[in-house]
N, C-alpha and C positions, 0 to 999 in steps of 0.2 A: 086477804091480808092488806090491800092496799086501804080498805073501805075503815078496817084496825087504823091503821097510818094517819089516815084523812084525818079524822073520827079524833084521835087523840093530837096531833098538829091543830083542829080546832079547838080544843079543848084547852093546850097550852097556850095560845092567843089571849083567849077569852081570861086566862089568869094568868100573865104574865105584858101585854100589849097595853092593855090600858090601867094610867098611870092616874092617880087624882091631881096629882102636885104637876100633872102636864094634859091641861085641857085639849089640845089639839090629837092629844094618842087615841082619845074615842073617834075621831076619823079614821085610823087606819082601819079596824077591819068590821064589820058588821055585826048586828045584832047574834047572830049564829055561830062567829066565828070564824067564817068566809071572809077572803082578803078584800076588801074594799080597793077596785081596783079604778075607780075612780081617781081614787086619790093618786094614785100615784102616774096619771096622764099630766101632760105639762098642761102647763093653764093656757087658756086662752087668751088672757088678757095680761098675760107677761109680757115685757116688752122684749126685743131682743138685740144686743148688743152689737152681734154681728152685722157689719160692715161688709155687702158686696163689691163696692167700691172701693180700688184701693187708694190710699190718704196721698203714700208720695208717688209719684210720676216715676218710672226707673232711674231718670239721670239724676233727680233729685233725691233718691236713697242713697245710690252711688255718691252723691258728691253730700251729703252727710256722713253716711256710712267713712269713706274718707277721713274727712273730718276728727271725727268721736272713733271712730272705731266700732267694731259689733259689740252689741250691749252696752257701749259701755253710754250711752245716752241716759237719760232721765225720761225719752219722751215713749209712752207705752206704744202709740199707734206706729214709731219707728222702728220699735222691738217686733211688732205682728207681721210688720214688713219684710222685714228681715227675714222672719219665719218662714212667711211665705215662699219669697223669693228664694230660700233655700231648700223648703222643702220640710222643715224640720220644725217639731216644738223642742227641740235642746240645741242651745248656741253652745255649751260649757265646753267644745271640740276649738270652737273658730272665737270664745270670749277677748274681747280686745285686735282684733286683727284688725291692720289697715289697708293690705296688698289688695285684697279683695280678689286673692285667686280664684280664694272660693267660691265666690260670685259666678265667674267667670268659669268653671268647672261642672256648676250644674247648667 
C-alpha cells in the first residue's frame, strides 16, 4: 500500500508541480517524480543577516529604550535588541512602555 501512495504522490507532482508560466517549478522535483531535495537545502552562497554581535551595549538600549519606548523606535537593529533582551519575538504585551520593569523582570 505505501509503494500505491509513493507511486501515485509521484505521479501527482509530475502533473500538477511543474508549471510552464513558472520556469523555476521544473527544479522542485525530478525527472521521475522524486522530490528534488536539493532544492530545498539553503544555499550556500546566501548571505546571512544575522548579527552575532549585539548593535547596542545594554546601557545604551536602556537609555534609548527610555527614551522611545519599546517599539516604538523606527530603528530595526533596536527592535532585535529589544527582542533579545527580552526573550521574545512579540513586544505587543510591553508596546510603548517606558518604566522598563520589564527589562528589569527578566
Amino acid at each position: 500500500e505505501d509503494f500505491i501512495r509513493q507511486d501515485w504522490a509521484r505521479e501527482m507532482r509530475l502533473k500538477f508541480s511543474i508549471r510552464p508560466d513558472f520556469p523555476n517549478t521544473s527544479l522542485l522535483i525530478n525527472a521521475d517524480g522524486s522530490i528534488n531535495q536539493d532544492y530545498f537545502l539553503p544555499s550556500r552562497t546566501s548571505p546571512t543577516n544575522v548579527s552575532k554581535d549585539p548593535v547596542y551595549a545594554p546601557e545604551e538600549l536602556v537609555k534609548r529604550l527610555r527614551e522611545e519606548g519599546i517599539g516604538r523606535a523606527g530603528d530595526k537593529d533596536l527592535m532585535i535588541a529589544t527582542m533579545a533582551a527580552l526573550g521574545t519575538t512579540d513586544l505587543k504585551d510591553v508596546l510603548g512602555r517606558k518604566d522598563l520593569k520589564v527589562l528589569n523582570d527578566r
